[in-house]
C-alpha positions in Angstrom: -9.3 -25.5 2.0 -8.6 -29.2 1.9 -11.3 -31.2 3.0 -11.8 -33.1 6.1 -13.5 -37.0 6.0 -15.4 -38.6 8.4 -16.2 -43.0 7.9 -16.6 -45.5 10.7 -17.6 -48.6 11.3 -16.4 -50.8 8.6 -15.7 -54.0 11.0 -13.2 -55.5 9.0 -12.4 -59.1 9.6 -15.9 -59.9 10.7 -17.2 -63.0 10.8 -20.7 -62.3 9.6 -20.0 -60.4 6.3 -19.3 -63.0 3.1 -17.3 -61.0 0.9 -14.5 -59.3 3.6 -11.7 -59.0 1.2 -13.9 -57.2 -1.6 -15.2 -54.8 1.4 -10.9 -54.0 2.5 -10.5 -53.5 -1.3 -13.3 -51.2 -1.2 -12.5 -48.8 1.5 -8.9 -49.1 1.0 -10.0 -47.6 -2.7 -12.0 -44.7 -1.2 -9.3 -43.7 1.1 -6.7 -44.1 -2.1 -9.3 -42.0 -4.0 -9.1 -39.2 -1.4 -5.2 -39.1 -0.7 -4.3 -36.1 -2.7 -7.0 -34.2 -1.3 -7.6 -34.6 2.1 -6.1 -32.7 5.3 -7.5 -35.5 8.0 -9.4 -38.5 8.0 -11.6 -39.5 11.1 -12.1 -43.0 11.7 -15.0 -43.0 14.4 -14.2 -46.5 15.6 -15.2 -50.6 14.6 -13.4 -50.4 11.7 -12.3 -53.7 13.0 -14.6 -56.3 14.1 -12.5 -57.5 16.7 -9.3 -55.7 17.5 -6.3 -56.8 20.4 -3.0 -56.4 20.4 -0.7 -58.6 22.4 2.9 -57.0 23.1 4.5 -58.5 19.9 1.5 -59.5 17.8 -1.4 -58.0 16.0 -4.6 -59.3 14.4 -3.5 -61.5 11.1 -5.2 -59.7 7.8 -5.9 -56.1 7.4 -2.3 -54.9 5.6 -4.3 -53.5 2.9 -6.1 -51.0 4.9 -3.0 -50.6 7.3 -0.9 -50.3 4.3 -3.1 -47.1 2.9 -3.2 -45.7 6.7 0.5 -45.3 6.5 0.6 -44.0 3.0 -2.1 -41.5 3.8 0.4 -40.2 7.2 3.4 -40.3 5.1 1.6 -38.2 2.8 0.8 -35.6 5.5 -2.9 -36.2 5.7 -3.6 -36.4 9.3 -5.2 -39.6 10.2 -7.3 -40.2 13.5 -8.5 -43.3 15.1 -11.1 -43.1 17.5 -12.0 -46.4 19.4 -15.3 -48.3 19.6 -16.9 -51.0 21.4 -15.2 -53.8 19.1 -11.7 -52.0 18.9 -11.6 -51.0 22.3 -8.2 -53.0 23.1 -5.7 -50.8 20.8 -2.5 -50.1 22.3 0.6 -48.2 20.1 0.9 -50.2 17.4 -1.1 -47.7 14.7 0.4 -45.1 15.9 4.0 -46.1 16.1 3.2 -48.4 12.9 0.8 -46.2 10.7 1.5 -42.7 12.1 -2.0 -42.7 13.5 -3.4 -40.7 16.1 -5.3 -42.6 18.5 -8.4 -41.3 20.7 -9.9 -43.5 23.3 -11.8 -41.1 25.0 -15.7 -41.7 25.0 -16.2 -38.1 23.4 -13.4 -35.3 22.0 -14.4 -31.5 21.0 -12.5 -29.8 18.7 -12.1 -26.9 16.3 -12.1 -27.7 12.7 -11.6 -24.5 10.1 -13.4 -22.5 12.7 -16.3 -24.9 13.5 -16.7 -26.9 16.9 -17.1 -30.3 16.8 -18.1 -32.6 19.0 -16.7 -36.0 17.6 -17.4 -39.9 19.5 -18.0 -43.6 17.7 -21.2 -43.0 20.1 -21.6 -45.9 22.7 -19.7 -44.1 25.5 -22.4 -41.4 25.3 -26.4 -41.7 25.1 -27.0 -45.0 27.0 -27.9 -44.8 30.5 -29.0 -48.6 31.0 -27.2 -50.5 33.5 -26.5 -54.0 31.9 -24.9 -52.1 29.5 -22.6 -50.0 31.0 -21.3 -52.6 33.4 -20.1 -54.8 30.2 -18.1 -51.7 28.9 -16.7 -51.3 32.4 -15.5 -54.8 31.8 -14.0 -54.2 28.9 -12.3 -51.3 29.7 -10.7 -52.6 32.8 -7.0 -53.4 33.5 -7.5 -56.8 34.8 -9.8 -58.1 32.4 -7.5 -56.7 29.6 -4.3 -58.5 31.5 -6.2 -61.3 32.1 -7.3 -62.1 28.6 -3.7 -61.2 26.9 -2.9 -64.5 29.2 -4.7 -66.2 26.0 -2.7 -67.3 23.3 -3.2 -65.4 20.3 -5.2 -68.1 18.3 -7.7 -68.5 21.3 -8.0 -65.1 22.2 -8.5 -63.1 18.8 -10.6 -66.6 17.7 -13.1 -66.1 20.7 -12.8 -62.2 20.3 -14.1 -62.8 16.6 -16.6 -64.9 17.3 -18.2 -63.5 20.1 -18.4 -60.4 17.7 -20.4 -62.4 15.0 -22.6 -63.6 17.5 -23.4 -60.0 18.8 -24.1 -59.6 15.2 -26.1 -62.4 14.4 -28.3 -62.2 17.3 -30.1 -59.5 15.9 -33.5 -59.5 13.9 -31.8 -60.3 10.1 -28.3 -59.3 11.6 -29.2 -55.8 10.8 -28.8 -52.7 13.4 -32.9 -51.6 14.6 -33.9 -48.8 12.4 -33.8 -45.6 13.7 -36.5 -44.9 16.5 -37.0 -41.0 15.7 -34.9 -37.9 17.8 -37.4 -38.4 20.6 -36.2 -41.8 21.0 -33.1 -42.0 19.9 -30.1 -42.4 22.4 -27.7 -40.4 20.3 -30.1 -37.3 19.7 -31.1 -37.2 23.7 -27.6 -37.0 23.9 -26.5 -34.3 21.2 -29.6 -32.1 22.5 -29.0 -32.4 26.2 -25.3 -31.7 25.9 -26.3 -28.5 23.4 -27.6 -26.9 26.3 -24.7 -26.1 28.3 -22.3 -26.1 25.1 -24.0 -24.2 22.5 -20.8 -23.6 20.7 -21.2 -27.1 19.2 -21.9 -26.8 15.4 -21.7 -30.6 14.8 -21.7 -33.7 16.6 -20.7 -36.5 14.8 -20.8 -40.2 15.2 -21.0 -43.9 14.3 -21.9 -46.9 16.0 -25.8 -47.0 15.2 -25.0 -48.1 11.4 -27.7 -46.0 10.3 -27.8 -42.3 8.2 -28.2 -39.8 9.6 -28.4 -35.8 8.7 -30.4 -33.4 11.7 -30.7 -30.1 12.6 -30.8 -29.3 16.3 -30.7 -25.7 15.6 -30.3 -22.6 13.4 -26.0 -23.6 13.6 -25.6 -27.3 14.8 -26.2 -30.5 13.1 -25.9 -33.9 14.2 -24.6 -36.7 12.1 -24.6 -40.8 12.1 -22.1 -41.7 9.7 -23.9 -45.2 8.7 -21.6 -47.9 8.0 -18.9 -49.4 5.7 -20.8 -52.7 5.3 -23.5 -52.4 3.3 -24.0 -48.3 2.9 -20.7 -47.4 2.3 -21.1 -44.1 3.5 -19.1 -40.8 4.6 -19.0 -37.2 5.7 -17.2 -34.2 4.0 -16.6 -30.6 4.9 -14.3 -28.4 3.4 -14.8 -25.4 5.9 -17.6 -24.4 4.2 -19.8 -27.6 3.8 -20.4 -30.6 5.3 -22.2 -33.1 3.8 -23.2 -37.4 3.9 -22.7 -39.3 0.9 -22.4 -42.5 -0.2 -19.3 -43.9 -2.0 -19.7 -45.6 -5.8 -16.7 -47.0 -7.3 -16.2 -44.8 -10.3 -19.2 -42.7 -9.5 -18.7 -40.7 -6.8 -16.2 -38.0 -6.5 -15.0 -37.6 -3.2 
């Protein structure tokens, strides 16, 4: 069986990381790495750092990784895009561009070489607090989404990028906060609560924390947090039979 890939959250473009070209280079050389051997490729969201597209413009930058997105679906390797909190404005143009699929629900279940799956970039699921649900609200509405394409492009994806390095920023050493144990942590509430009623689940994988994660919830599911593509460099494999994390070493690691 060719093997499937799971990455996410590389936040390309972003503000707060020095060296952004040598990061594109680098995951646009994992992906080229994995070309001739992959059946799909899940992006689980924030591979941008800031991501709107008017009606006849798109972010500048990026045609590296967009260029190896379209190579990899003209290729035949299925390629899916699932949304995150700093993408969350994507419209058509990857899939009519790059022969993406695109996913914006908060969560999608699926059967993968006879494992289910439970795939999500993770902040649609797990948080129950109310400041932050009412900002995803906003960003997910209409209005506010016709109301800021009223920007010009320079202002809006300017302010978009910047309010994304802030976010950043803000935090203690502009790192994510380390992981808070399964007891504690949103995701794992979430992946064992939803078990529950849907014990057919045999993985649940996500992003967004920016951490690494490999747990058992049981005798046949696992729950994975696919770290990041900024400093970890890290990504998910299963060929049917295994799935496994690793972390990607140019001219080291065999995909």
């Amino acid at each position: 069986m060719r093997p499937i890939y799971f990455i996410s959250d590389a936040h390309l473009g972003s503000l707060a990381i020095k060296s952004r070209r040598t990061q594109e280079r680098r995951l646009v050389n994992f992906l080229d790495s994995i070309k001739t051997k992959a059946a799909a490729v899940y992006l689980l969201g924030d591979m941008f750092d800031f991501w709107y597209e008017y009606r006849t413009v798109v972010p500048r930058g990026y045609t590296r990784f967009l260029g190896k997105l379209s190579e990899l679906t003209d290729l035949g390797v299925e390629v899916h895009y699932f949304t995150g909190n700093h993408d969350i404005w994507m419209y058509d143009y990857l899939q009519q561009e790059c022969g993406v699929v695109l996913h914006k629900e908060p969560a999608v279940t699926l059967e993968i070489y006879g494992k289910m799956f439970l795939l999500s970039h993770g902040d649609g699921v797990g948080r129950k607090d109310t400041g932050f649900k009412f900002i995803r609200a906003m960003f997910h509405s209409k209005v506010c989404q016709r109301l800021f394409s009223a920007l010009h492009p320079r202002w809006g994806v300017s302010f978009g990028l910047a309010w994304a390095r802030h976010s950043r920023l803000k935090r203690e050493n502009g790192q994510e906060p380390p992981y808070r144990g399964e007891d504690k942590e949103p995701l794992c509430l979430f992946a064992k609560d939803y078990l529950k009623t849907h014990p057919e689940i045999n993985y649940f994988i996500f992003g967004h924390r920016h951490i690494e994660l490999d747990l058992m919830l049981s005798r046949d599911c696992r729950m994975m947090i696919l770290g990041d593509w900024i400093s970890q460099f890290t990504f998910a494999r299963f060929d049917g039979q295994t799935m496994y994390l690793d972390s990607y070493l140019e001219g080291e690691t065999e995909p």
